[in-house]
C-alpha positions in Angstrom: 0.0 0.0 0.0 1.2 3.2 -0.8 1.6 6.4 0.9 -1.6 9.0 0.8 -1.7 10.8 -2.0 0.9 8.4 -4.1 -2.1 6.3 -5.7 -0.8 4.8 -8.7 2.9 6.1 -8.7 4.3 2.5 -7.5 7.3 1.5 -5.1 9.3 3.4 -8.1 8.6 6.5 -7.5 9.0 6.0 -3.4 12.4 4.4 -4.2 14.1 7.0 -6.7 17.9 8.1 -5.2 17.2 11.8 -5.7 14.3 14.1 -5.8 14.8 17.5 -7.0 13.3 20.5 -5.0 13.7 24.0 -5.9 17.0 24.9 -6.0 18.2 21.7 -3.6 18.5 17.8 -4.0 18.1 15.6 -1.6 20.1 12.6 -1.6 19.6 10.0 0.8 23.0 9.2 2.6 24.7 6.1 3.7 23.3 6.3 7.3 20.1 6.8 5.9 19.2 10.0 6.4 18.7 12.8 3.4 21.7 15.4 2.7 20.9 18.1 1.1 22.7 19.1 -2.0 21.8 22.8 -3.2 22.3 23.4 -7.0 24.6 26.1 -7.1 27.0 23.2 -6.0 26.3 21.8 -9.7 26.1 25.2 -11.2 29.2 26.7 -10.3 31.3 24.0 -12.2 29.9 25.3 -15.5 32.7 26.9 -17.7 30.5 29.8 -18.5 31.2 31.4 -14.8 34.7 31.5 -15.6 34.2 34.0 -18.7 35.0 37.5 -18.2 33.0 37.7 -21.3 29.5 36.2 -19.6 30.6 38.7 -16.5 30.7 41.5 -18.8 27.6 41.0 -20.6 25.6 40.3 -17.7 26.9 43.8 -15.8 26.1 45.7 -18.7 22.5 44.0 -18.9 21.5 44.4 -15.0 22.8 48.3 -15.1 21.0 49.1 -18.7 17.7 47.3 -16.9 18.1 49.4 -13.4 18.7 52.4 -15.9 15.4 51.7 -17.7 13.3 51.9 -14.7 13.8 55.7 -14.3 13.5 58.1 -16.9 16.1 60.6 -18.7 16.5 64.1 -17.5 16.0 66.4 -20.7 16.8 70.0 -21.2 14.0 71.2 -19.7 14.7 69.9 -16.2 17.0 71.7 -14.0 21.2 71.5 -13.2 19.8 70.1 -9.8 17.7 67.1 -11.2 20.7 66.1 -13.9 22.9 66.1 -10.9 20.5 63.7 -9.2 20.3 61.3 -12.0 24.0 61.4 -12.7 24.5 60.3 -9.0 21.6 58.0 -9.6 23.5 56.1 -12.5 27.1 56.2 -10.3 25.1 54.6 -7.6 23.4 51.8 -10.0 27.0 51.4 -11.4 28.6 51.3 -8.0 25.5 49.1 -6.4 25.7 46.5 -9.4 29.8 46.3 -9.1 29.3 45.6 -5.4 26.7 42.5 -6.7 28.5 41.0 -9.2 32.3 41.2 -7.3 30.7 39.0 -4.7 28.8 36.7 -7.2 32.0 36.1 -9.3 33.8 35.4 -6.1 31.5 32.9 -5.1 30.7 31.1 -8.2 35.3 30.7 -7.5 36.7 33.4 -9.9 39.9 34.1 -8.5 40.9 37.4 -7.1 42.9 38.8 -10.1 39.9 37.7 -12.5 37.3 39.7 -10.4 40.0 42.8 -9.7 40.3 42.9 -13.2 36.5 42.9 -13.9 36.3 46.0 -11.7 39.0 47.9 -12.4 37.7 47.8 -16.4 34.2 48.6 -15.3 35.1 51.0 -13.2 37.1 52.8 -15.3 34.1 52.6 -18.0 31.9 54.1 -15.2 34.0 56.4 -14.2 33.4 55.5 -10.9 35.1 58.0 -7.9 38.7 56.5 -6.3 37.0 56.2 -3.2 34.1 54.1 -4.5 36.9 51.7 -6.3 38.8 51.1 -3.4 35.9 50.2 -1.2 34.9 47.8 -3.6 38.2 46.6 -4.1 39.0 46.1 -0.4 35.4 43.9 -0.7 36.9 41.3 -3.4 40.4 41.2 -1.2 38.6 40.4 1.7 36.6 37.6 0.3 37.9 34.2 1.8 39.4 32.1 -0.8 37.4 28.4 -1.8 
């Protein structure tokens, strides 16, 4: 007899090894109890993580769709709102370097690789010394895998 609810799906189905939930699997270990495996444990071995290219493409994705949710100043508008939305874009620039840094480093791009990524992005954003270093200081701190 099968569990409530399982009509029809068989000891099969109550035996399978893994059983995929979300963004975990659960695999039943050799004591018999369930570990769980989460999928970024699968997904960070993919070669794509480990191309400055992909990094690239995806920063300049996320800060063109944070950009797009507020409109453009035009001529119209006053020095004091184009000074607000150019400190607007630095801090998009600055929020999404911040985001990725931390993601690169954790899907195990080495230090250099993710210093490199900022510096060049930075340098494209024009970002303030100030803002560089802190995020900077953020990627050197990060422990090492």
């Amino acid at each position: 007899m099968g569990l409530p609810g399982r009509a029809g799906l068989g000891n099969a189905a109550l035996e399978r090894p893994c059983v995929h939930q979300g963004l975990m699997r659960a695999t039943p270990s050799s004591h018999g109890e369930t570990e769980k495996v989460f999928l970024y444990t699968y997904m960070r071995d993919q070669p794509i993580w480990q191309s400055l290219r992909f990094w690239n493409a995806a920063f300049f994705d996320a800060v063109q769709c944070e950009r797009s949710r507020r409109p453009m100043p035009t001529n119209t508008d006053g020095n004091e709102t184009v000074t607000d939305d150019k400190q607007f874009q630095e801090n998009i620039t600055f929020g999404q370097l911040g985001t990725f840094a931390c993601n690169m480093r954790s899907f195990g791009l080495s230090k250099e690789l993710c210093l490199e990524f900022l510096r060049k992005q930075s340098t494209i954003a024009n970002l303030r010394k100030d803002q560089v270093k802190l995020l900077r200081d953020n990627i050197e701190r990060f422990k090492e895998n």
